[in-house]
DSSP file (Angstrom, degrees, kcal/mol; ACC not computed):
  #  RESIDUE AA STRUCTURE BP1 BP2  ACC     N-H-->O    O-->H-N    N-H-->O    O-->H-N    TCO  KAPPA ALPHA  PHI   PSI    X-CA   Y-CA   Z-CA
    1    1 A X              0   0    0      0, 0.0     2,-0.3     0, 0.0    25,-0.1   0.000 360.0 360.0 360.0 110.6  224.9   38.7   -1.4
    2    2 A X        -     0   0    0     96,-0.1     2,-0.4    23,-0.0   114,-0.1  -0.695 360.0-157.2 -53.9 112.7  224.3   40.8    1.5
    3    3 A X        -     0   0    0     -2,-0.3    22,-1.9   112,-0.1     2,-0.5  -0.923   9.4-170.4 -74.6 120.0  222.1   39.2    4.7
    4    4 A X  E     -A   24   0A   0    112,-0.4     2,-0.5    -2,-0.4   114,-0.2  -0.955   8.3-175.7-125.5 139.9  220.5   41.3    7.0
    5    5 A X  E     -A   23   0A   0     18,-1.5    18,-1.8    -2,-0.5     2,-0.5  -0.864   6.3-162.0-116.6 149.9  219.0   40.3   10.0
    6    6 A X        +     0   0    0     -2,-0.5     2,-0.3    16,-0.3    16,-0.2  -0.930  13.3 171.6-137.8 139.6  216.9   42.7   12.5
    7    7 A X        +     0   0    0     -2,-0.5    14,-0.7    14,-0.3   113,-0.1  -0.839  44.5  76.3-146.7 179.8  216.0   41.8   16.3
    8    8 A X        +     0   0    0      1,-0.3    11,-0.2    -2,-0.3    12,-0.1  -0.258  56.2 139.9 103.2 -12.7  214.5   43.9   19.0
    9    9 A X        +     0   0    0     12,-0.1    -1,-0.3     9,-0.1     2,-0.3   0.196  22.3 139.7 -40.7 154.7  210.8   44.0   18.2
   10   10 A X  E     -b  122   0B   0    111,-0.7   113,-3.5   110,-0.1     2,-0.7  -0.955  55.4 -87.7-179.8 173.3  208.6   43.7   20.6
   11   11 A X  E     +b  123   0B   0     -2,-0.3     2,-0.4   111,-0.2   113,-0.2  -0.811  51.3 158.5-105.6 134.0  205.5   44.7   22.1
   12   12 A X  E     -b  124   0B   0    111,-4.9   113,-1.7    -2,-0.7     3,-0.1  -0.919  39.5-102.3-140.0 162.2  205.8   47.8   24.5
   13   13 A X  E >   -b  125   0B   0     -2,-0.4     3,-1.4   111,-0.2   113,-0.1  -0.334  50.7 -78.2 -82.7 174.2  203.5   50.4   25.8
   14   14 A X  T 3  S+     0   0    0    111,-1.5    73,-0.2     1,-0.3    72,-0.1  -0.407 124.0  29.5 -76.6 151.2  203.1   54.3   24.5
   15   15 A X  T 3  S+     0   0    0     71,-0.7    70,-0.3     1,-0.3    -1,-0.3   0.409  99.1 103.8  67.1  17.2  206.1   56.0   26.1
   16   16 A X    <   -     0   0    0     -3,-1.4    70,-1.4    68,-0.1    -1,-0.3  -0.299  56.2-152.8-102.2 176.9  208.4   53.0   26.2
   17   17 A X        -     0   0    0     67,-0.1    67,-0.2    -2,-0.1     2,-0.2  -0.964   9.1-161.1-159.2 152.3  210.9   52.8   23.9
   18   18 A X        -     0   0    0     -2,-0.3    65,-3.0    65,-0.2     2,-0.2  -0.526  18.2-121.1-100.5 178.6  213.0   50.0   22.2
   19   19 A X  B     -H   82   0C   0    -11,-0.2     2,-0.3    63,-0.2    63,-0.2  -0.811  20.1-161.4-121.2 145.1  216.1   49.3   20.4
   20   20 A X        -     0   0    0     61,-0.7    61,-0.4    -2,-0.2   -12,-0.3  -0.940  13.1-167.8-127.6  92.9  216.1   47.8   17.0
   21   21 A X        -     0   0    0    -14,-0.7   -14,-0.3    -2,-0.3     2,-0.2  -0.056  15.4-176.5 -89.5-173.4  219.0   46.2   15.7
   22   22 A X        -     0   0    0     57,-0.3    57,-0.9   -16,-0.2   -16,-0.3  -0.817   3.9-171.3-170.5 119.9  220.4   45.0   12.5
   23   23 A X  E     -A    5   0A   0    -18,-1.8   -18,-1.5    -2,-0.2     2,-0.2  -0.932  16.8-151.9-130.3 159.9  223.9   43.1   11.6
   24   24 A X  E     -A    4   0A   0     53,-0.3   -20,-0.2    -2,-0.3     2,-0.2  -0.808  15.7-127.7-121.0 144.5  224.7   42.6    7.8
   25   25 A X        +     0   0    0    -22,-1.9     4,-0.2    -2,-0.2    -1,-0.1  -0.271  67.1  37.2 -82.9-171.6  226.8   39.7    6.8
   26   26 A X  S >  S-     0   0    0     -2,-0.2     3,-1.0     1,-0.1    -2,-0.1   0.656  90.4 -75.5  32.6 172.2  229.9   40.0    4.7
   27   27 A X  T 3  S+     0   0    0      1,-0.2     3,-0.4     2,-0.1    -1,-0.1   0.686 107.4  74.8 -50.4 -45.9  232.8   42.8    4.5
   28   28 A X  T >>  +     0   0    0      1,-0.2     3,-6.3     2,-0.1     4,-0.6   0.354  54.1 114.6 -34.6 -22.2  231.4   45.4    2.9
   29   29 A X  G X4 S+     0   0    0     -3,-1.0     3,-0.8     1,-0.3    -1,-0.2   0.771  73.0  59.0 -19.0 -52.3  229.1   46.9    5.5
   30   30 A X  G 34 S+     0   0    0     -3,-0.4    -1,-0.3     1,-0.3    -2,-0.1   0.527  98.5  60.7 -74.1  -1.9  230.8   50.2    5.8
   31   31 A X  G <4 S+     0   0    0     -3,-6.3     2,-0.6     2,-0.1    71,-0.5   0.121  91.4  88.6 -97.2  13.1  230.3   51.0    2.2
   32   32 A X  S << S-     0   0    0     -3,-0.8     2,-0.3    -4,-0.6    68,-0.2  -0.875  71.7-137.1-116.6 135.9  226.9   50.9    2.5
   33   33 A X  E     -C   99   0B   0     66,-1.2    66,-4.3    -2,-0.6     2,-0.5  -0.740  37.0-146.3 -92.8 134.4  223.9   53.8    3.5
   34   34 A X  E     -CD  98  51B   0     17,-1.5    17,-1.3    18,-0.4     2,-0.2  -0.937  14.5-156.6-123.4 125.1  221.6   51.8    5.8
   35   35 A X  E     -CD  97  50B   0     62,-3.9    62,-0.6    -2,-0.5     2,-0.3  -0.766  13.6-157.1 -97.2 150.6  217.7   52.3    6.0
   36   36 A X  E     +CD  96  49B   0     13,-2.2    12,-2.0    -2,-0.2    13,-0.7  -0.867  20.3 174.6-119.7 155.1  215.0   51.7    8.3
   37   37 A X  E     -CD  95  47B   0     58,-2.3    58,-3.2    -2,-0.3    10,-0.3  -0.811  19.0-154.4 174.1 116.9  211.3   51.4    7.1
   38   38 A X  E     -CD  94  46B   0      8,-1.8     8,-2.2    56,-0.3     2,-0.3  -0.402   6.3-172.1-121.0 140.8  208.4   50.6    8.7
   39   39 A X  E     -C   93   0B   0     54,-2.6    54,-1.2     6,-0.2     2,-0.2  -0.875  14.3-168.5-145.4 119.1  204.8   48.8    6.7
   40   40 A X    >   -     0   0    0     -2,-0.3     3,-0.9    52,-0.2     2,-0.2  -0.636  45.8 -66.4 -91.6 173.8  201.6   48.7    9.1
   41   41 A X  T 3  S+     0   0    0      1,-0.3     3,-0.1    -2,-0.2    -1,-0.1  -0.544 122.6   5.5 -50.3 111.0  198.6   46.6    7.9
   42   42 A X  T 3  S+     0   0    0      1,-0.3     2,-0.4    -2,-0.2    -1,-0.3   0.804 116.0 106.5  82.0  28.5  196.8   47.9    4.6
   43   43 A X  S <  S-     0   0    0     -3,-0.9    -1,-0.3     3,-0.0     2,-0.1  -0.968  72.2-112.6-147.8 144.9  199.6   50.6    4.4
   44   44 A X        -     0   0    0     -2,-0.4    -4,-0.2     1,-0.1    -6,-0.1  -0.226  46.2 -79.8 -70.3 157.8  202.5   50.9    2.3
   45   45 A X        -     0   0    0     -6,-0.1     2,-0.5     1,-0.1    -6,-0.2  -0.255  52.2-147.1 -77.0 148.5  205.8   50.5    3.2
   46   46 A X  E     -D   38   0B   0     -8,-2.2    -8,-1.8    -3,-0.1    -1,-0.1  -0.939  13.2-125.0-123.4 102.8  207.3   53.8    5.0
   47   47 A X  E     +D   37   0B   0     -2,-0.5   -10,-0.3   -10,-0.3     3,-0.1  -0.216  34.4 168.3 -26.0 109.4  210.7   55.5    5.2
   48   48 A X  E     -     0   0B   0    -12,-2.0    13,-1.1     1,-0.5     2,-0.2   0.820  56.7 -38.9-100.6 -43.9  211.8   55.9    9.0
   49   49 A X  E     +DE  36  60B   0    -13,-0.7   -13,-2.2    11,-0.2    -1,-0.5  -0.897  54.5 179.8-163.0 172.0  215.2   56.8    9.0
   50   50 A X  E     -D   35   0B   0      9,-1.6     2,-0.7   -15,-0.3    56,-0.3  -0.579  11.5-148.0-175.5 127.2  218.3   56.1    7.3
   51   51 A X  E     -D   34   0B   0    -17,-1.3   -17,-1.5     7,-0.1     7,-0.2  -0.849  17.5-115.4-153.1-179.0  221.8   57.0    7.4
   52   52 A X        -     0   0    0      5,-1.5   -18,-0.4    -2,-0.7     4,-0.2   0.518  41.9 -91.9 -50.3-174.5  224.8   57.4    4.8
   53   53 A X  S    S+     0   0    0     51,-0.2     2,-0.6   -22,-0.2   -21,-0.1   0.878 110.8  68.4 -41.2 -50.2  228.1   55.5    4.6
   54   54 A X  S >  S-     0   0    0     50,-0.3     3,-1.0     1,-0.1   -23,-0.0  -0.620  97.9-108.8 -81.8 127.0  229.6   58.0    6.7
   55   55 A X  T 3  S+     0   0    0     -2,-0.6    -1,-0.1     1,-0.2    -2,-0.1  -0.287  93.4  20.7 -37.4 118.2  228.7   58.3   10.0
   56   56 A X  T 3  S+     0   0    0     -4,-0.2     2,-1.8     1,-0.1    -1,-0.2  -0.193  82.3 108.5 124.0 -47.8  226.5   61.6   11.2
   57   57 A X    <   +     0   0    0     -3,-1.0    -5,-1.5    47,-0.1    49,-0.4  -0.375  60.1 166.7 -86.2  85.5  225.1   62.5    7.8
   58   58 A X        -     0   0    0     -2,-1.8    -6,-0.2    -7,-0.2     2,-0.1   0.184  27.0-151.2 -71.8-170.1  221.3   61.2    9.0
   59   59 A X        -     0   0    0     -8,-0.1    -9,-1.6    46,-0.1     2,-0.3  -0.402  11.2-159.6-150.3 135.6  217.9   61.5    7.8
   60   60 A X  B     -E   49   0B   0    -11,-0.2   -11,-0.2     1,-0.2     5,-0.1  -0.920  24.0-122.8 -91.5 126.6  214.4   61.5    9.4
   61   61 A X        -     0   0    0    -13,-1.1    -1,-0.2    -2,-0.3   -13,-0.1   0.121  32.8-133.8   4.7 143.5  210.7   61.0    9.1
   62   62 A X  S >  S+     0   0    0      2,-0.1     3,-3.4     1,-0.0     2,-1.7   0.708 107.5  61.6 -74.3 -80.4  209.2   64.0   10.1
   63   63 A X  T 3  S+     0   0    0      1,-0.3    -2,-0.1    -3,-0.1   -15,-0.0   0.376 112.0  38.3 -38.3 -12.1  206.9   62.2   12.1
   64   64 A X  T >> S+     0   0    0     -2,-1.7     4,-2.1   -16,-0.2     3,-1.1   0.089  78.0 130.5-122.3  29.2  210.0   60.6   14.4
   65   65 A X  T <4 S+     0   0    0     -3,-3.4     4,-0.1     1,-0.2    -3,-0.0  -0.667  80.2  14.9 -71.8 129.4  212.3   63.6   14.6
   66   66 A X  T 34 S+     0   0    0      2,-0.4    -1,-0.2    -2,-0.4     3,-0.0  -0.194 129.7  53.9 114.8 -26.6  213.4   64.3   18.3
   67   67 A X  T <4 S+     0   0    0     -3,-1.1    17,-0.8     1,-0.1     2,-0.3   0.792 101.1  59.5-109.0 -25.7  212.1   60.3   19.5
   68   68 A X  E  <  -I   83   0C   0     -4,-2.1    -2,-0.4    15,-0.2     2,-0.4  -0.833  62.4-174.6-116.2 138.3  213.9   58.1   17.0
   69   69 A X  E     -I   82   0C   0     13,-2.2    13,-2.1    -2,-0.3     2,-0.6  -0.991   9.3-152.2-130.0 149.4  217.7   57.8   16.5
   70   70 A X  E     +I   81   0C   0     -2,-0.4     2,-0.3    11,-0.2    11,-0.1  -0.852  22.0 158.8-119.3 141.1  219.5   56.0   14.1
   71   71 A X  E     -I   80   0C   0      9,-0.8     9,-2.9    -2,-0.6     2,-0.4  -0.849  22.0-153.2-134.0 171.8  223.0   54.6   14.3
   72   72 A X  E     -I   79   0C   0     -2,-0.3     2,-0.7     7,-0.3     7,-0.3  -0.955  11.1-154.2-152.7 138.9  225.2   52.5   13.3
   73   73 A X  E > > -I   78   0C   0      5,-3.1     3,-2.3    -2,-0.4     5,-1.9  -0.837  12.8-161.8-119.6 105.4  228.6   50.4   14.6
   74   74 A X  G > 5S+     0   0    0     -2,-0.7     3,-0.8     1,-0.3    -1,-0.2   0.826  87.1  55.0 -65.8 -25.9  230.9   49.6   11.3
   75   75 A X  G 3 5S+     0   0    0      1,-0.2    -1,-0.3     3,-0.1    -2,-0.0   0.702 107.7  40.7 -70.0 -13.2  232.5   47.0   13.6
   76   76 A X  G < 5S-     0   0    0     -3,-2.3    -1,-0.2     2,-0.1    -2,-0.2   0.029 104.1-128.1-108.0   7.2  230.1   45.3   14.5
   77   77 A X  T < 5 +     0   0    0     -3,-0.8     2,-0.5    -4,-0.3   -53,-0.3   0.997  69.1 129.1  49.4  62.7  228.5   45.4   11.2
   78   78 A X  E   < - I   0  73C   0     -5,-1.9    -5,-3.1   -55,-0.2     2,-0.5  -0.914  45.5-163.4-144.8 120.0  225.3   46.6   13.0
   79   79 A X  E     - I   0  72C   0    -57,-0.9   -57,-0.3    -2,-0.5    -7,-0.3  -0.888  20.9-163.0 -99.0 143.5  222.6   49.9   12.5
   80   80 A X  E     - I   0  71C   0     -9,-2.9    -9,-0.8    -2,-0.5   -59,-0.2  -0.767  13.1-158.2-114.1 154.4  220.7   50.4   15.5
   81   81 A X  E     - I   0  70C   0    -61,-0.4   -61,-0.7    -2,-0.2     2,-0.4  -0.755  13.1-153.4-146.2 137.4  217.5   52.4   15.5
   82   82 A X  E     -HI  19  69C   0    -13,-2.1   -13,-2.2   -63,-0.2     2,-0.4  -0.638  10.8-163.1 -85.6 131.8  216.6   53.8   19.2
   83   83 A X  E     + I   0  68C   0    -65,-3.0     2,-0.3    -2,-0.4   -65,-0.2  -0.998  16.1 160.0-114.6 116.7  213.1   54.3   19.6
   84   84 A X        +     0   0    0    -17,-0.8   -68,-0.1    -2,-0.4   -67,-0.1  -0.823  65.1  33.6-135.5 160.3  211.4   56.6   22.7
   85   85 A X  S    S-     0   0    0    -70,-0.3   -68,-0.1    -2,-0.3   -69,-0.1   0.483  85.0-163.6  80.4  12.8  208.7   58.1   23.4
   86   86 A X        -     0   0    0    -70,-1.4   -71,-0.7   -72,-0.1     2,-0.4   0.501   5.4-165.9 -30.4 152.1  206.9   55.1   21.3
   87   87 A X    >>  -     0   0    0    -73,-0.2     3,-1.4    -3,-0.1     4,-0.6  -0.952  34.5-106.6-140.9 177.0  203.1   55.9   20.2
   88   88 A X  T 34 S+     0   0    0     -2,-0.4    36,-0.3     1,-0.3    38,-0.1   0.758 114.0  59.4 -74.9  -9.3  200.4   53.5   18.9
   89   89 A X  T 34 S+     0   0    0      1,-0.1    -1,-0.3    34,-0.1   -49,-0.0   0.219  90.4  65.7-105.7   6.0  200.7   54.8   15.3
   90   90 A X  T <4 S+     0   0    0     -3,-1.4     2,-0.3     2,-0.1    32,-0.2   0.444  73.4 125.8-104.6   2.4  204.1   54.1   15.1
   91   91 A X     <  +     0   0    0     -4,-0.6     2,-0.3    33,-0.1    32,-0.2  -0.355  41.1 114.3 -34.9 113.7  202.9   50.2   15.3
   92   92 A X  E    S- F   0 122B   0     30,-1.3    30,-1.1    -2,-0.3     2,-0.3  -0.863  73.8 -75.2-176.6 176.5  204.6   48.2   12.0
   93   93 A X  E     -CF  39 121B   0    -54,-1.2   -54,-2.6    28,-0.3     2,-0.4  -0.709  47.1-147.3 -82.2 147.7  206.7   45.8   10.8
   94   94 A X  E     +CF  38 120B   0     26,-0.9    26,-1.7    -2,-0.3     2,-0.4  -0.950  22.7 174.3-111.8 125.5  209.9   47.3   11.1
   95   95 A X  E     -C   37   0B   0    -58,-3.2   -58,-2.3    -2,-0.4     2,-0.2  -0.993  16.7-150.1-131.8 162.9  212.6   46.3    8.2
   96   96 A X  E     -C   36   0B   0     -2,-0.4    21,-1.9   -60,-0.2   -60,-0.2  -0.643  15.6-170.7-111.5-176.3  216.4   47.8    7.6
   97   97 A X  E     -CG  35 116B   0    -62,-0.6   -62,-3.9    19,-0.3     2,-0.4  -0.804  14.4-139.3 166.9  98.7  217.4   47.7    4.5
   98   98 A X  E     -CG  34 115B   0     17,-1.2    17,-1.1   -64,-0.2    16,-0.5  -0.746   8.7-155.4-114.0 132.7  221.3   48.6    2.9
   99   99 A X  E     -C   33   0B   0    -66,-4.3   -66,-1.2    -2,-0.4    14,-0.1  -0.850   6.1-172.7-104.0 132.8  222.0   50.8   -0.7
  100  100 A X        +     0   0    0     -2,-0.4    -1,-0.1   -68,-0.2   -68,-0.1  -0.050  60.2 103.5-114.4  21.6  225.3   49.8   -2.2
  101  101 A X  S    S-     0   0    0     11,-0.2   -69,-0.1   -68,-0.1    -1,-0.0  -0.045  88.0-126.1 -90.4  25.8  224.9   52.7   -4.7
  102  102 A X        -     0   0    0    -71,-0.5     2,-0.6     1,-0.1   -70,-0.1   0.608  41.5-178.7  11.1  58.4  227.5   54.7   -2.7
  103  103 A X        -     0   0    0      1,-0.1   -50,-0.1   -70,-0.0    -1,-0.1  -0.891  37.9-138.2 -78.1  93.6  225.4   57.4   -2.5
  104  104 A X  S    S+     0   0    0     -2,-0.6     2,-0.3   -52,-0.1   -50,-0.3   0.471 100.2  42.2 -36.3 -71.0  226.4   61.0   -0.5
  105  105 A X  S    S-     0   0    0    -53,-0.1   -47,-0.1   -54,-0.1     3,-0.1  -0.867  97.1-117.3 -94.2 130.1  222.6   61.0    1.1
  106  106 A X        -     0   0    0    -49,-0.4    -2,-0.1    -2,-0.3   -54,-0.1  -0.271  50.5-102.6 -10.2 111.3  221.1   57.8    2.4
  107  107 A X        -     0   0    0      1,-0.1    -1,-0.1     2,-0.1    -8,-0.0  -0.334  22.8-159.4 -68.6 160.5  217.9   57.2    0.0
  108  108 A X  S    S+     0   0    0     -3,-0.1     2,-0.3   -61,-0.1   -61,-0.2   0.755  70.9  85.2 -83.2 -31.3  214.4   57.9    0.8
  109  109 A X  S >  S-     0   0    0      1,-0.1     3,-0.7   -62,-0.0     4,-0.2  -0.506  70.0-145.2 -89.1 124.2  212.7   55.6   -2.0
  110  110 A X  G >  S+     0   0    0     -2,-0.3     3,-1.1     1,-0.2    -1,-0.1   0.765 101.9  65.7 -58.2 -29.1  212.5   51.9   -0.5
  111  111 A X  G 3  S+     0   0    0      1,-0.2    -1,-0.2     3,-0.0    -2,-0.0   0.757  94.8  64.8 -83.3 -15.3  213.2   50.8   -4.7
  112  112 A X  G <  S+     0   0    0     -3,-0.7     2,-0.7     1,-0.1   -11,-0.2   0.723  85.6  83.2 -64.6 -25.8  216.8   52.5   -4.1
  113  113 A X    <   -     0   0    0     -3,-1.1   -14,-0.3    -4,-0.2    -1,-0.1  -0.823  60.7-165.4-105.3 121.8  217.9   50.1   -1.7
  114  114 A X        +     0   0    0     -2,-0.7     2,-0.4   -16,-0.5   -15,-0.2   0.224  65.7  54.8-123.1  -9.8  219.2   47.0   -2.8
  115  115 A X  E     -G   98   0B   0    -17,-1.1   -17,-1.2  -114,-0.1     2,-0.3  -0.745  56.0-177.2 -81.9  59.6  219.1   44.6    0.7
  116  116 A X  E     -G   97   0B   0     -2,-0.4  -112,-0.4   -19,-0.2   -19,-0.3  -0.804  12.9-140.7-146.4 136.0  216.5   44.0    2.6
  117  117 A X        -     0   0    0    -21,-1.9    -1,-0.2    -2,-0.3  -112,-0.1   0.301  32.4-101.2 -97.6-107.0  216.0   42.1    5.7
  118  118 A X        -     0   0    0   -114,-0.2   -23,-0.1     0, 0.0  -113,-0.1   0.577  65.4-112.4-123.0 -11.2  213.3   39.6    7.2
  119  119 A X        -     0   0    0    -23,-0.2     2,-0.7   -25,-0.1   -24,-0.2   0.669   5.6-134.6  51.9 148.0  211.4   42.5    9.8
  120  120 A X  E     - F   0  94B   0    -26,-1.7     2,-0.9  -113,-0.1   -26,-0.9  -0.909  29.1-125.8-119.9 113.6  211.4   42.5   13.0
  121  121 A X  E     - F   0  93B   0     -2,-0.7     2,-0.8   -28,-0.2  -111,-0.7  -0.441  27.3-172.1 -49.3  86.4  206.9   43.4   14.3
  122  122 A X  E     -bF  10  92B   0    -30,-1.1   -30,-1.3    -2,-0.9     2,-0.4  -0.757   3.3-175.3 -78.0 113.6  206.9   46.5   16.8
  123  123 A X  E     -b   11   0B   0   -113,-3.5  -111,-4.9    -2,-0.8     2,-0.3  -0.938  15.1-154.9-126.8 156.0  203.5   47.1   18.4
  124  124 A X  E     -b   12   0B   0     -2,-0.4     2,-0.3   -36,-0.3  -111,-0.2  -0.960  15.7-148.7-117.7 123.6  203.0   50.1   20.6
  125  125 A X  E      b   13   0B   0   -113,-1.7  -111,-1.5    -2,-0.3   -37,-0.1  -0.506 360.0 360.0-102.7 166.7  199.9   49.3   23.1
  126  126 A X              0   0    0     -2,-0.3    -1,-0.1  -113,-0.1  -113,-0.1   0.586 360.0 360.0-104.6 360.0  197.7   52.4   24.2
């Protein structure tokens, strides 16, 4: 059983930017494509980023390409996801979220991913 835990949330104003962490428990970490995913109030939950086992091979949102980056430190057992340029619509719960389906591409579909943590609240004020 995989544990994932998420910290960084906060409330910040539009054009601020956080960090969003994530550590997994146990050994495995580095075998795993790691997601980020977002659920606002009355909305279903939303695919932010994610990427693969391997370092580099990413994917984005459209709606955060260029402001959000995601990363990840296999030593630290830890995905980051760097946030700038924040807006008020990107307000959510934030969760990550690890696929152990050793998959090439990092999935899009929330039902792929087999982890989940606890979400960490980001609100973006205007």
């Amino acid at each position: 059983q995989v544990q994932l835990v998420e910290s960084g949330g906060g409330l910040v104003q539009a054009g601020g930017s956080l960090r969003l962490s994530c550590t997994a428990s146990g050994r495995a970490f580095s075998s795993y494509a790691m997601g980020w995913f977002r659920q606002a109030p009355g909305k279903e939950r939303e695919f932010v980023a994610a990427m693969s086992k391997s370092v580099g091979n990413t994917r984005y949102v459209e709606s955060v390409k260029g402001r959000f980056t995601i990363s990840r430190d296999n030593a630290k057992n830890t995905v980051y996801l760097q946030m700038n340029s924040l807006k008020p619509e990107d307000t959510a719960v934030y969760y990550c979220a690890a696929d152990n389906g050793g998959r090439w591409l990092a999935p899009l579909n929330p039902n792929e991913y087999d982890y989940w943590g606890q979400g960490t609240q980001v609100t973006v004020s205007s």
